[in-house]
Each structure stands twice: as C-alpha cells, then as structure tokens.
TORKOL-4160 file (C-alpha; in steps of 0.2 Angstrom, whole numbers, padded with zeros to 4 digits, m for minus):
391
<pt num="1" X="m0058" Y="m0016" Z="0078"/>
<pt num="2" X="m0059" Y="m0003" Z="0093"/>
<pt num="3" X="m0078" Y="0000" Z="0091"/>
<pt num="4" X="m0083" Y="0007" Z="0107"/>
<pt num="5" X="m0102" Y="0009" Z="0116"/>
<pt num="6" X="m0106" Y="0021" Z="0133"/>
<pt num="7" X="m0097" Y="0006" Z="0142"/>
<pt num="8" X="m0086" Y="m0004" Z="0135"/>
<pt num="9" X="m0072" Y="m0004" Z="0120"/>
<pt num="10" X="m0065" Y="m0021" Z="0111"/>
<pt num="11" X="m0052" Y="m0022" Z="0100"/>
<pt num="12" X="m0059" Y="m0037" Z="0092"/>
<pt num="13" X="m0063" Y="m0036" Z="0073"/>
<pt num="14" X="m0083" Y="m0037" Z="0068"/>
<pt num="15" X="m0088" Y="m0052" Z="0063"/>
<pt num="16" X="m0090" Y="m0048" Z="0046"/>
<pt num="17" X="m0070" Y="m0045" Z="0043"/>
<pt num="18" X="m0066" Y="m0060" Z="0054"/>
<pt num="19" X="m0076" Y="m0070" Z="0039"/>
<pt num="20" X="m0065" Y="m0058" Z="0029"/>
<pt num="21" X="m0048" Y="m0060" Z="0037"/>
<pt num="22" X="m0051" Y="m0080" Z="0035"/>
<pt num="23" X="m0055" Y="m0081" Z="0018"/>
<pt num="24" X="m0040" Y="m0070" Z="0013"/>
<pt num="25" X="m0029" Y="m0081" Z="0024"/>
<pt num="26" X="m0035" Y="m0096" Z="0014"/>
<pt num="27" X="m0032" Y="m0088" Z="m0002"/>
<pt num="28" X="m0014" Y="m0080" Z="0004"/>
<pt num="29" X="m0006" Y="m0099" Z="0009"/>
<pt num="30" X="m0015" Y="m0109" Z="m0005"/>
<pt num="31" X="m0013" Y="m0095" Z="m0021"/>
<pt num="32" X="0002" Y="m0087" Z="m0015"/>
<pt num="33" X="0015" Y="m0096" Z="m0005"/>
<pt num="34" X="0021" Y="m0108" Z="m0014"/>
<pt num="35" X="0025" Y="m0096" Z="m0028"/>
<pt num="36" X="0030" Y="m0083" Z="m0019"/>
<pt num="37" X="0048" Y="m0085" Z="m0023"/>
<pt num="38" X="0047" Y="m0088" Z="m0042"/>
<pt num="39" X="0035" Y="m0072" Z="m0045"/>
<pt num="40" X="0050" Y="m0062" Z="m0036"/>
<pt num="41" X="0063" Y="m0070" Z="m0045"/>
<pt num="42" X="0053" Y="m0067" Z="m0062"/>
<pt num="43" X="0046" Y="m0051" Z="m0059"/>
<pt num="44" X="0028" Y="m0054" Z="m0061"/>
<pt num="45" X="0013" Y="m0059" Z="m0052"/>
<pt num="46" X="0002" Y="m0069" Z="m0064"/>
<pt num="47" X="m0014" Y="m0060" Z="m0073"/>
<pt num="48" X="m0023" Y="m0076" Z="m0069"/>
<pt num="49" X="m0020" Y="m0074" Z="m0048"/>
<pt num="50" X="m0022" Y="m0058" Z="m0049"/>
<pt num="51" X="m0042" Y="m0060" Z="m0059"/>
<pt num="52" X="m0044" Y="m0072" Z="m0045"/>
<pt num="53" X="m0042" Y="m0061" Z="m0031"/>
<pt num="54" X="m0052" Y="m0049" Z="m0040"/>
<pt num="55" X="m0066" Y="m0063" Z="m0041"/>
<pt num="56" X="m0063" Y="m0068" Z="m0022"/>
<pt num="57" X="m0067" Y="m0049" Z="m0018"/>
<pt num="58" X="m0048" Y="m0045" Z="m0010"/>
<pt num="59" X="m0048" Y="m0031" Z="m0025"/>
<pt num="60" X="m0063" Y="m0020" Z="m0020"/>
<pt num="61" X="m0064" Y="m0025" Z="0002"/>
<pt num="62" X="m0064" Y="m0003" Z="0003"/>
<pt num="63" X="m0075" Y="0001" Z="m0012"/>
<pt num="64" X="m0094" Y="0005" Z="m0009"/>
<pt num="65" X="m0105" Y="m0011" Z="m0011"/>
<pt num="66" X="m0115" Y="m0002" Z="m0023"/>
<pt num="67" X="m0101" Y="0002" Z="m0033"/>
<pt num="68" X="m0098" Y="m0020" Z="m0033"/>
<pt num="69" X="m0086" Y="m0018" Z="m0018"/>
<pt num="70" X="m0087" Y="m0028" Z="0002"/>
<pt num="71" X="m0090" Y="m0009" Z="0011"/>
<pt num="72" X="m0074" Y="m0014" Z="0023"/>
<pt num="73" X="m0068" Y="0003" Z="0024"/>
<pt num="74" X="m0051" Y="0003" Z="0026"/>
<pt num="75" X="m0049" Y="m0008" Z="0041"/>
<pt num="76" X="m0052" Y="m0019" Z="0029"/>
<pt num="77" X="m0038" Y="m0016" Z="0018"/>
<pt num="78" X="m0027" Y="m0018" Z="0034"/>
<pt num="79" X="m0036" Y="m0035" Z="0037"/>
<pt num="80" X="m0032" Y="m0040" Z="0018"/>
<pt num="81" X="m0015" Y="m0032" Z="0015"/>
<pt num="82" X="m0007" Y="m0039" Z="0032"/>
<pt num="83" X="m0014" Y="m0058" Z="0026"/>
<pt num="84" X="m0008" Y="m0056" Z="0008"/>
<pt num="85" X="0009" Y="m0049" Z="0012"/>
<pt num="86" X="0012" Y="m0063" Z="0025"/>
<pt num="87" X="0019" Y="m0071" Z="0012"/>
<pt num="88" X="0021" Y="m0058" Z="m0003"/>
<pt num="89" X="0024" Y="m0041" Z="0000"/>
<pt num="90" X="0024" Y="m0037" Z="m0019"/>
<pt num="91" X="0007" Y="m0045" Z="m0022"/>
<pt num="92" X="0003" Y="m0035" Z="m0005"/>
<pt num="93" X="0008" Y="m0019" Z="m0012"/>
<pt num="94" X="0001" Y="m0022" Z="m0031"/>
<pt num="95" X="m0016" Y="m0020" Z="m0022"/>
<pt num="96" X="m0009" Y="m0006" Z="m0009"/>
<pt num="97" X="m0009" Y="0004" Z="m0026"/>
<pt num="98" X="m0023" Y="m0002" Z="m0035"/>
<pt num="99" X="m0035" Y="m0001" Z="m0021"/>
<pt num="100" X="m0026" Y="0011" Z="m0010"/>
<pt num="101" X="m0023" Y="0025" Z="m0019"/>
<pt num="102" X="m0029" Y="0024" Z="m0038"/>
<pt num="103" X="m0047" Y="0019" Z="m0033"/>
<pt num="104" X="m0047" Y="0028" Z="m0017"/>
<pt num="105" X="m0043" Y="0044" Z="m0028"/>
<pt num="106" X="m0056" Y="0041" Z="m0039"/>
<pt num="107" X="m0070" Y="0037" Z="m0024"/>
<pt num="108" X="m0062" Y="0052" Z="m0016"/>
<pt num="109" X="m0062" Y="0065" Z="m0029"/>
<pt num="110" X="m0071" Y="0058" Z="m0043"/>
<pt num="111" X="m0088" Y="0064" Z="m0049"/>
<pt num="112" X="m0102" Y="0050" Z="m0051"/>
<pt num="113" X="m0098" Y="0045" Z="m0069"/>
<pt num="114" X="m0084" Y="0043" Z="m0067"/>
<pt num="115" X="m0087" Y="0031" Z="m0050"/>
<pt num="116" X="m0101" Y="0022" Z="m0061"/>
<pt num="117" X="m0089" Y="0019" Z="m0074"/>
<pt num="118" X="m0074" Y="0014" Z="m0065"/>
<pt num="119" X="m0075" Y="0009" Z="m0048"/>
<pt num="120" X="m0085" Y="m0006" Z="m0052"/>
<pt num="121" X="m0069" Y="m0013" Z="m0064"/>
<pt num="122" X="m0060" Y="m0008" Z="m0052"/>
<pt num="123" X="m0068" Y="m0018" Z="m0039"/>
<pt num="124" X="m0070" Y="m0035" Z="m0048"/>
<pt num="125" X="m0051" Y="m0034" Z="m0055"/>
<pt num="126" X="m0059" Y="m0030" Z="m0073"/>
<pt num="127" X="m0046" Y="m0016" Z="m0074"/>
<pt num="128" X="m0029" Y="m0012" Z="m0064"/>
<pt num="129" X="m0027" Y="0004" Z="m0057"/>
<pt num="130" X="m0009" Y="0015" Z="m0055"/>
<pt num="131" X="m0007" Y="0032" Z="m0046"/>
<pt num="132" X="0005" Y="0044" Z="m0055"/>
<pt num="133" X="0011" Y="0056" Z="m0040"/>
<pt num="134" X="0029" Y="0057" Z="m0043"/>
<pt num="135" X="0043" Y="0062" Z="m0055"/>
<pt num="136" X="0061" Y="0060" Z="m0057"/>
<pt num="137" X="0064" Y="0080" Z="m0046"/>
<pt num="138" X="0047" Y="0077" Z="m0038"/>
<pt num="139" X="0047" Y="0065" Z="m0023"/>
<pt num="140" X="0044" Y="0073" Z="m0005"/>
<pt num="141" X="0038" Y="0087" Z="m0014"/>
<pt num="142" X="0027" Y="0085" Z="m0022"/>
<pt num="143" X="0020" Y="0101" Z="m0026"/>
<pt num="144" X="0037" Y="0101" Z="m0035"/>
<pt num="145" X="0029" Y="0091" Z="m0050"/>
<pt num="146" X="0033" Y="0096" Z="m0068"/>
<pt num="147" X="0022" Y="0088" Z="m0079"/>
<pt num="148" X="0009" Y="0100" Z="m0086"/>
<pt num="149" X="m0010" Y="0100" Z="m0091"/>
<pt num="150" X="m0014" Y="0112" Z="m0104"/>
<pt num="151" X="m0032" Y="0116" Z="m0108"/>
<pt num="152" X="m0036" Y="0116" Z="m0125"/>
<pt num="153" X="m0056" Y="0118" Z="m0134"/>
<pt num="154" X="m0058" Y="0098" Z="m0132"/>
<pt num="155" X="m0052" Y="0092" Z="m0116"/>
<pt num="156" X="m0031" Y="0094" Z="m0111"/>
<pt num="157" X="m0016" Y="0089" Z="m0115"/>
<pt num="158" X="m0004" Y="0082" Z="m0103"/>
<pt num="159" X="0015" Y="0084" Z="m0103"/>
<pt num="160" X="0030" Y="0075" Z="m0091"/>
<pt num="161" X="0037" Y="0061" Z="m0084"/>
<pt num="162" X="0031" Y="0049" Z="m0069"/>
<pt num="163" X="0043" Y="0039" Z="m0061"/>
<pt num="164" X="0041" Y="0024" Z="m0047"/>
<pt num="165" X="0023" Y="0019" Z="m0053"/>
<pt num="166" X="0019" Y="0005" Z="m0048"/>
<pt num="167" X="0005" Y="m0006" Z="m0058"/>
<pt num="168" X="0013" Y="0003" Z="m0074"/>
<pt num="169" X="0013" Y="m0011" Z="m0086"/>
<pt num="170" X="m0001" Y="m0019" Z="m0080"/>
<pt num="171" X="m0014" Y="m0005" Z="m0075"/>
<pt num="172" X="m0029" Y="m0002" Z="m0089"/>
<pt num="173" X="m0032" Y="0018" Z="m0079"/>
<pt num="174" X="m0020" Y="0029" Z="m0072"/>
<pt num="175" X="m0025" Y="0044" Z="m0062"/>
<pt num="176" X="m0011" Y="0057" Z="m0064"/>
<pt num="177" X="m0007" Y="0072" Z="m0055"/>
<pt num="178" X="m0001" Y="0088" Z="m0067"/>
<pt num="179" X="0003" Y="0105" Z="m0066"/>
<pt num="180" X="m0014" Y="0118" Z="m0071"/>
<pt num="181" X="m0007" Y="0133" Z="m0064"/>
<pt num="182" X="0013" Y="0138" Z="m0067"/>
<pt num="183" X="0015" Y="0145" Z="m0052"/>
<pt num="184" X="0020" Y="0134" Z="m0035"/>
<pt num="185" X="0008" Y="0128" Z="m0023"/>
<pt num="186" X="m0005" Y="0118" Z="m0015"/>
<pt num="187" X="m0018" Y="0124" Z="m0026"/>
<pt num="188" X="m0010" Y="0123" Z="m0042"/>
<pt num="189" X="m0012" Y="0103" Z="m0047"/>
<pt num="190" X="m0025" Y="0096" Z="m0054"/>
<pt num="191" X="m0028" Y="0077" Z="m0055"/>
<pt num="192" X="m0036" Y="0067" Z="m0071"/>
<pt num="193" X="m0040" Y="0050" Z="m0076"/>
<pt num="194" X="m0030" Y="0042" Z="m0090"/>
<pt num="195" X="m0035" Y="0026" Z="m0102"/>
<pt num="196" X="m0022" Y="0014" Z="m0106"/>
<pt num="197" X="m0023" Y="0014" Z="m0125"/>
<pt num="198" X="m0023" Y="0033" Z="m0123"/>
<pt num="199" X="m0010" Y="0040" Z="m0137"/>
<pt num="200" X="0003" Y="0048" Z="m0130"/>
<pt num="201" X="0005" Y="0037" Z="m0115"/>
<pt num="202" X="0021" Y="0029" Z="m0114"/>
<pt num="203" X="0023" Y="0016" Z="m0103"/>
<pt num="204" X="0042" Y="0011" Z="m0097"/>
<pt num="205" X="0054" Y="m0004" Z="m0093"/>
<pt num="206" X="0050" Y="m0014" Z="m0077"/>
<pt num="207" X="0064" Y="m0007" Z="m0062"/>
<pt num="208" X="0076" Y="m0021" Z="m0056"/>
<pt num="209" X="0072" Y="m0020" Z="m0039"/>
<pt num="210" X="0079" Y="m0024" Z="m0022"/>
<pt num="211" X="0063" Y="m0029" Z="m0015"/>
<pt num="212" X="0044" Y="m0029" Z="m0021"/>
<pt num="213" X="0051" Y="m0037" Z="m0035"/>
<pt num="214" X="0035" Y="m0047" Z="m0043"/>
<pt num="215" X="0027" Y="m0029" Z="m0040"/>
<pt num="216" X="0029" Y="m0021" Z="m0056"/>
<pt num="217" X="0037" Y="m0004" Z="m0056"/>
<pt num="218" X="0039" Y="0007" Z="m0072"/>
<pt num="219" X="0041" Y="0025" Z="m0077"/>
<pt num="220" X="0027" Y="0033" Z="m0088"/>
<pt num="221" X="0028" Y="0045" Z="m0099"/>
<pt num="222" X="0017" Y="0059" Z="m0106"/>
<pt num="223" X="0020" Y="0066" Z="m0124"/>
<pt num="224" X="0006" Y="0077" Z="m0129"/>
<pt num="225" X="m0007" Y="0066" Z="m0121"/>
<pt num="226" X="m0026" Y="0070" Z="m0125"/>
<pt num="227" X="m0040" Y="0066" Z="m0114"/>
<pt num="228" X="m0056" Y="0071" Z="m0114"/>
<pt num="229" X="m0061" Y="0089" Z="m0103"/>
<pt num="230" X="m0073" Y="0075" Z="m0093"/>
<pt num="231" X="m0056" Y="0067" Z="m0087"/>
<pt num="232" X="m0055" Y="0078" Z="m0073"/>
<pt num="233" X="m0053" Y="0071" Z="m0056"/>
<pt num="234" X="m0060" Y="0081" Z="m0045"/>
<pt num="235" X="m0061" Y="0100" Z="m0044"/>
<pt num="236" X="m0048" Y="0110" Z="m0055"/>
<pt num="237" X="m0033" Y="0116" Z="m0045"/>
<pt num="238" X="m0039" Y="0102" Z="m0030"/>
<pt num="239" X="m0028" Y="0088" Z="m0037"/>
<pt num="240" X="m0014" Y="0091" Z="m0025"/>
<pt num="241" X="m0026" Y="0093" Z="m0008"/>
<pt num="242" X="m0035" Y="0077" Z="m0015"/>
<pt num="243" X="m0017" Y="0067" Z="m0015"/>
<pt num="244" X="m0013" Y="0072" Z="0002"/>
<pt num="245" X="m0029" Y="0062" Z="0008"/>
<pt num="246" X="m0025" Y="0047" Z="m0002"/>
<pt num="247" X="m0010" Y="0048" Z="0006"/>
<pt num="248" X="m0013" Y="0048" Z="0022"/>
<pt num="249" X="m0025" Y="0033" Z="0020"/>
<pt num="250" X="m0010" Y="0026" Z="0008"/>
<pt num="251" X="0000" Y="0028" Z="0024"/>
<pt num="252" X="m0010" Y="0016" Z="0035"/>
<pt num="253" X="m0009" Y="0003" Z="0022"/>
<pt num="254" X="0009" Y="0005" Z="0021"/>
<pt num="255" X="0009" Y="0002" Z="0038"/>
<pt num="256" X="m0003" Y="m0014" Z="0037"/>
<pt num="257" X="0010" Y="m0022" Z="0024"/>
<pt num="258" X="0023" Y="m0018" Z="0038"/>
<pt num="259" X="0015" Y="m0030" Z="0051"/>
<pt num="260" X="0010" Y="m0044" Z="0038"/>
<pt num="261" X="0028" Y="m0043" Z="0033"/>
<pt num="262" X="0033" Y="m0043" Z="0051"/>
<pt num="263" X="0022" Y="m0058" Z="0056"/>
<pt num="264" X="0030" Y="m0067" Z="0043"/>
<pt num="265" X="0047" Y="m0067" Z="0049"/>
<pt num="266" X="0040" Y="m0070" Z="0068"/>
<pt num="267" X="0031" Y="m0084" Z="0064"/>
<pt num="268" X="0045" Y="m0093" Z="0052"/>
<pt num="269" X="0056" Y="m0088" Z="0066"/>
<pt num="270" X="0045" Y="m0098" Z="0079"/>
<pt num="271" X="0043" Y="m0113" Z="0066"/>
<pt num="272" X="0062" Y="m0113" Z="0064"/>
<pt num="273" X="0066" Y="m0110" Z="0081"/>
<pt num="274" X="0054" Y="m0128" Z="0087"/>
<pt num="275" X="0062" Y="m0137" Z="0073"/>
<pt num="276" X="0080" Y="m0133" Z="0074"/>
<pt num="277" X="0090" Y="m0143" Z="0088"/>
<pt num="278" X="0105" Y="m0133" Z="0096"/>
<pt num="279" X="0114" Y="m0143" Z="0111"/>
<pt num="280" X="0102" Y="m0160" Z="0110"/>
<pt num="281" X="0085" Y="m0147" Z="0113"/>
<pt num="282" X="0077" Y="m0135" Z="0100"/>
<pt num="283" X="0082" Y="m0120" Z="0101"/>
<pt num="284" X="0067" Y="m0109" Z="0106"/>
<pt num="285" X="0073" Y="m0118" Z="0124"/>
<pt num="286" X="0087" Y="m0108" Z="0125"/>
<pt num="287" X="0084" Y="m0092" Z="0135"/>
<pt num="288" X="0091" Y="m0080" Z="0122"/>
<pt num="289" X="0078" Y="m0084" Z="0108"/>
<pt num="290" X="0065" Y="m0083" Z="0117"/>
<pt num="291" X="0070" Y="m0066" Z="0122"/>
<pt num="292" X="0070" Y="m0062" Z="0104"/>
<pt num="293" X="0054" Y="m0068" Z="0098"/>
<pt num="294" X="0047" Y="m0062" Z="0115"/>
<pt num="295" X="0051" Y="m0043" Z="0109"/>
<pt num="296" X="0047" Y="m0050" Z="0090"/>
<pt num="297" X="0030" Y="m0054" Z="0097"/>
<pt num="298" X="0027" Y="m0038" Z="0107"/>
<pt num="299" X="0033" Y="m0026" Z="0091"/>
<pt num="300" X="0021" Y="m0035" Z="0079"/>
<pt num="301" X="0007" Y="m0032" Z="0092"/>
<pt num="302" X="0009" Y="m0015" Z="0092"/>
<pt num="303" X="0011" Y="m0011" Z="0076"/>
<pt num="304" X="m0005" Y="m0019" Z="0071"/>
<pt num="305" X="m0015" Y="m0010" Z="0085"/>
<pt num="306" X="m0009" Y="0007" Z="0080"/>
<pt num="307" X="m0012" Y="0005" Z="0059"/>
<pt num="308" X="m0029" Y="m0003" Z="0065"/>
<pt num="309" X="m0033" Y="0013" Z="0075"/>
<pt num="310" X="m0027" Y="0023" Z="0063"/>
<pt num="311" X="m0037" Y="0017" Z="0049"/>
<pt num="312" X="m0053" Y="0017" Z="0061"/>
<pt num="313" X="m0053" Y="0037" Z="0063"/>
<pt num="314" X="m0051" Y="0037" Z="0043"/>
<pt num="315" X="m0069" Y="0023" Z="0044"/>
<pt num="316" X="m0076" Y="0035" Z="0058"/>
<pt num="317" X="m0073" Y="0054" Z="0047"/>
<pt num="318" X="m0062" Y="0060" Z="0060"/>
<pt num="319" X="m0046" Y="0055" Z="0051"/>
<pt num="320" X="m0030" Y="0058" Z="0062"/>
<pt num="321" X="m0015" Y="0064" Z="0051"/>
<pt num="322" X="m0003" Y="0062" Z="0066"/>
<pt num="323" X="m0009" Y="0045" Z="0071"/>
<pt num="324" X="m0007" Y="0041" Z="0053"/>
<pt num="325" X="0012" Y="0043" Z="0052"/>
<pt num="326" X="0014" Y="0036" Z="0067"/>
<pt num="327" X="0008" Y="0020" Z="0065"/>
<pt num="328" X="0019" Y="0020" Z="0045"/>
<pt num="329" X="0033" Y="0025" Z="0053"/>
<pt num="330" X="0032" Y="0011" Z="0068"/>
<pt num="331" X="0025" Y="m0003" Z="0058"/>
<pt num="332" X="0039" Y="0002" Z="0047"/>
<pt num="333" X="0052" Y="0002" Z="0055"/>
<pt num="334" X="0049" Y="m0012" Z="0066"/>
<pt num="335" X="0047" Y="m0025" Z="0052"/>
<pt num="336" X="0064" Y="m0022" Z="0049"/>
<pt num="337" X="0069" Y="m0026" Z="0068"/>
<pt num="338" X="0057" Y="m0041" Z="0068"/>
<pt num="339" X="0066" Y="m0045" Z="0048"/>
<pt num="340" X="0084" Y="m0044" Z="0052"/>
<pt num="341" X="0080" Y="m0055" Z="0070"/>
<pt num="342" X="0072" Y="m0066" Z="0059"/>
<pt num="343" X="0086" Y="m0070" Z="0049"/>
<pt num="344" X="0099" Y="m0071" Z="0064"/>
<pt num="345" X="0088" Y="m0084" Z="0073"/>
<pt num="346" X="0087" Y="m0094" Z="0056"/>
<pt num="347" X="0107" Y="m0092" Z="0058"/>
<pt num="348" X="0115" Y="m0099" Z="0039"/>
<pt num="349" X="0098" Y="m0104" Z="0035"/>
<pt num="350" X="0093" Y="m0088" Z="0036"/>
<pt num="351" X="0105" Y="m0080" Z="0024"/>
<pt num="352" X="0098" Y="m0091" Z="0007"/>
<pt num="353" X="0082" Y="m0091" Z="m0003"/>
<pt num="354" X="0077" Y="m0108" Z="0005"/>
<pt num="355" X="0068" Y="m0096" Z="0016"/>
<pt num="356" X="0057" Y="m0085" Z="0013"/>
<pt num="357" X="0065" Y="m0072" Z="0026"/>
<pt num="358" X="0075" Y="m0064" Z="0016"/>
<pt num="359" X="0064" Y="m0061" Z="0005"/>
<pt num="360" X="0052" Y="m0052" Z="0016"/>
<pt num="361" X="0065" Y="m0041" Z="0025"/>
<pt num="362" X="0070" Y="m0036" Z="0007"/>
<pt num="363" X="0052" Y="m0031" Z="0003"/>
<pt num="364" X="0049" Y="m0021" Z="0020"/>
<pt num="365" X="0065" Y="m0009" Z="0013"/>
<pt num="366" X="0051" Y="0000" Z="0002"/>
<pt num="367" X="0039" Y="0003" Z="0016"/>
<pt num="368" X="0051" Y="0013" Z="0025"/>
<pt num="369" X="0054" Y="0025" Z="0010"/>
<pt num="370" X="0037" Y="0026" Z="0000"/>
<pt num="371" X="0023" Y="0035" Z="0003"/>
<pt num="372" X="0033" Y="0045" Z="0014"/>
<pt num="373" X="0050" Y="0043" Z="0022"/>
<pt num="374" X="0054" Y="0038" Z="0037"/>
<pt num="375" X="0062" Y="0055" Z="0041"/>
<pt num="376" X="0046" Y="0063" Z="0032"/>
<pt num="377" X="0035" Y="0054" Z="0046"/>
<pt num="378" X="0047" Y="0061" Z="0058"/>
<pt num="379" X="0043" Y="0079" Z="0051"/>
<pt num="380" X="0023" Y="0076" Z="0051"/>
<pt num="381" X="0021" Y="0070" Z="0068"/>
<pt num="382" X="0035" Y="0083" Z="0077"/>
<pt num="383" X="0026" Y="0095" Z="0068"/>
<pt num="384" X="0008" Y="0090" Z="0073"/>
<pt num="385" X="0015" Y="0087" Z="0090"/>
<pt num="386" X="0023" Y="0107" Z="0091"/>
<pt num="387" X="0006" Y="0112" Z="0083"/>
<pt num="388" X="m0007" Y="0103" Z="0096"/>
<pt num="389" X="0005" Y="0109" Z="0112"/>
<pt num="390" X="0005" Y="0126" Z="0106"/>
<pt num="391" X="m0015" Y="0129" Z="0104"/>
C-alpha cells in the first residue's frame, strides 16, 4: 500500500499481504460466518477458532518473524482486521486487543526477555493477551488512573480496578498501567506485565453488551497483587508515554474494523438489492438505490485509503498522530452511514437477525467510542491542525 519510488506511487498491496489478505478472507467466510450470529448471541468465540487462527498465523501478521510472527507491520493488521470483521466485529476486535495493543506494548516497551518470552505465545495463540488502560473514573484521561504500584524489596504490589478490558476471561497476560508516582501527569504511570494465575488478580463477570457481543468484556481487579521487580514494561514512570503509542496504532486498527464492518453492510446491501424484486425489476434498478450504494461505495473507499496511509507512516518511523485520528474518526463514523443505509435498503428485512446487518451496525457503535471518542479525535486533530498553522 502506497509504496512509492522517484517516479511513481501505487496503492496496491505487496504481493506478500495480497497472499495474506486471501487466505484471511478464506478463513473469515468458512470459520466465521456461518456462526457469526450464535457466538454473538452466546457471548463467546470458541477457544478452538481462536487456536486456529493462531495456527493460520491471523494472531501474530505485526509481530517480528523472529519472534514467530509474519513481519506485516501494521498494514497488515488493517489487511486482517477489515477481512475478519466482514463478518465479526467481536472476533475482529478480540485480535485488535490481543495483537494491537497487549503485544504491541510489550514489542513497544518490553525489554528482550520479556519479548523472548512472550511474544512468541503470543504470536502462535499459545496465550491471549488484554491491555488494562482504563478504570471506572479513568477513561479519556487517562492520566487520571488510580490504581497504584507500590515497590516493595521483591518486585511491586499492584492496587485498583480496570474496567472495559477486553480479552479479560480469556487472556493468559495482561499488561497494566498503574500509578508509581502519586502526583498527576504524563510521567507518573508505569506499565507492567501480569500472569493470569497471578494471586490477587481478579477477574470479573462478562458485560452484556450492545455490540461486540462474542468479544468478551470484563472488569479486573487488583487486590494486593505481587509480581516480580522484572515485570516492568518498559522504563519506570514511561508507562503512560508508552500507552499513547499503542494508542495511536490502536487507533488505525480501530479504523480497519470500521471499513470491514462497512464493507459488510455494502456488499449485503448489493446482494440484497440484485435479489429483491420491487415493481416486476430488482431493486438496485431503481435510481434511488443506486444512489445509495453509490455513496456506500465511495465512503468505504475512502476510509480504507486513509487507515492504509495511516498505518504506513507507523510501518515507515514517521508516524502521523493527526492522520491517525483522522482516518478512526472517518472509518468510524462512516460505518455507521454505510450501517444504517444498509438496513434501510434491506427495508423489514433489515430490521431482524436473519441478516447479519444489524448486527454489524450494532458492533461499529464501539468503534466510535473506544480507543478514543469521536469528539476526542475531534480535539487531537483541531489541535494538531491549530499547532502545524501556527509553526
């Protein structure tokens, strides 16, 4: 995507993630599909779908290849995310958290045992991974956050509650954010890593949930948690500065899941709209659906072109914050157009679990709140703008 010489650019993906883009595809309409709808209406994706995508290498498309990984960057997590959420947002945000953000924090921050000894579980589904940023005060503001690490002659002892986290029942390591300093600020968190069978750690009830409902949600709790001094992720006081880079990554994918929502509802839309008849022709003949799936069309189009240029300055080193929430709060946004259009086209059909529609519209409502709010994106990229006009 977007890989330019003297001469020329192309927007075309490398060979390489074409391969990569096919074989997800495969897996998304054969693994996923047809039990789409029962994983949401149980509240779980099955352990043994998600060991197979871990096996089929969907799990570890940004880790290192030394580290077990396919060296995709993330462009490549766009590529998987947008296929898998197609037809599952939840399975599409289940690795969005395992591979977006807790392994991207640990390949971020991590030292190099802590790489050798993780990333490659990580990378081959051997273990899950959940991100612990906020709290029940703490969303937006983040350097809000209450819970507290303590040093002590062993290691530290971890104090609070987490709330939103999703992989939480299911995730073998958590990297958590906590207080070291008890003043506010940037520089005040610290970030460490956290085994499941870990004493102390307390693991909540499952959210009912509007959308993202096979994507399993809990609180977790910290009651005089010990780990090891070693646990550290990353440089003391660094754990806040390190979560604003996962984030902005975190923020791309987010946007990725957006267009493969999207596409879902355009392309139902399209199959719906050849198949349905209205007046003795179907009813992508009439002039006012085609208006709509012409500006479905365009929308979807756009979307993936800014989250794909977004995630390749992250690939290049030159990361582009701005660009970053731009193409979140579009993809976001626009998933719910492209949703809601969806549904109208699809008319009564539209409006029932027979089609998988509604379901997808329900699963976009997330992407426009997590990882940054809507109105939050609208602040970052205001802000960037104001800032680069004013150099």
């Amino acid at each position: 995507m977007m890989m330019s010489t003297n001469e020329t650019m192309t927007f075309n993906l490398p060979d390489e993630l074409t391969g990569f883009r096919d074989v997800t595809r495969s897996f998304a309409a054969e693994k996923i599909a047809p039990y789409a709808r029962e994983w949401d209406e149980k509240k779980w994706i099955p352990d043994e779908v998600i060991a197979e995508m871990g096996r089929t290498g969907l799990l570890g498309v940004t880790m290192p290849e030394e580290y077990g990984g396919a060296g995709q960057g993330l462009l490549g997590m766009t590529v998987v995310v947008e296929e898998i959420a197609r037809w599952c947002g939840a399975t599409a945000l289940m690795i969005a958290a395992h591979s977006g953000l807790c392994s991207t924090h640990i390949r971020l921050a991590g030292n190099d045992a802590q790489k050798k000894e993780w990333l490659p579980k990580l990378a081959n589904g051997e273990v899950i991974g959940a991100w612990c940023l906020s709290e029940p005060e703490c969303g937006t503001d983040a350097e809000a956050l209450s819970t507290r690490a303590e040093k002590t002659s062993s290691g530290w002892v971890l104090n609070g509650r987490k709330f939103w986290i999703t992989n939480g029942q299911r995730a073998g390591v958590f990297v958590v954010t906590a207080r070291t300093k008890p003043e506010r600020g940037a520089r005040t968190i610290s970030a460490f890593i956290v085994k499941r069978d870990t004493p102390g750690l307390i693991i909540g009830e499952r959210e009912d949930k509007m959308g993202m409902r096979a994507s399993d949600t809990t609180p977790v709790n910290l009651e005089n948690c010990e780990i090891p001094e070693e646990n550290l992720c990353g440089e003391l006081h660094e754990g806040y500065i390190d979560a604003l880079r996962v984030l902005d990554r975190g923020r791309v994918t987010i946007g990725s899941l957006s267009v493969g929502l999207a596409r879902g509802c355009l392309e139902e839309a399209v199959k719906y709209a050849a198949e349905r008849q209205s007046f003795g022709v179907p009813l992508h003949s009439h002039q006012a659906i085609q208006l709509k799936l012409a500006d479905m069309d365009t929308q979807v189009e756009a979307a993936r072109l800014l989250v794909r240029q977004a995630a390749c300055t992250h690939d290049a080193g030159r990361p582009d914050k701005q660009l970053s929430s731009i193409a979140k709060l579009f993809a976001s946004e626009m998933a719910s157009r492209v949703g809601w259009e969806s549904i109208q086209i699809h008319g009564g059909a539209g409006y029932t679990k027979d089609v998988c529609v509604e379901r997808l519209v329900r699963d976009n409502k997330l992407c426009e709140i997590g990882e940054g709010s809507s109105e939050v994106q609208r602040m970052l990229i205001a802000r960037a703008e104001c800032k680069r006009h004013s150099a």
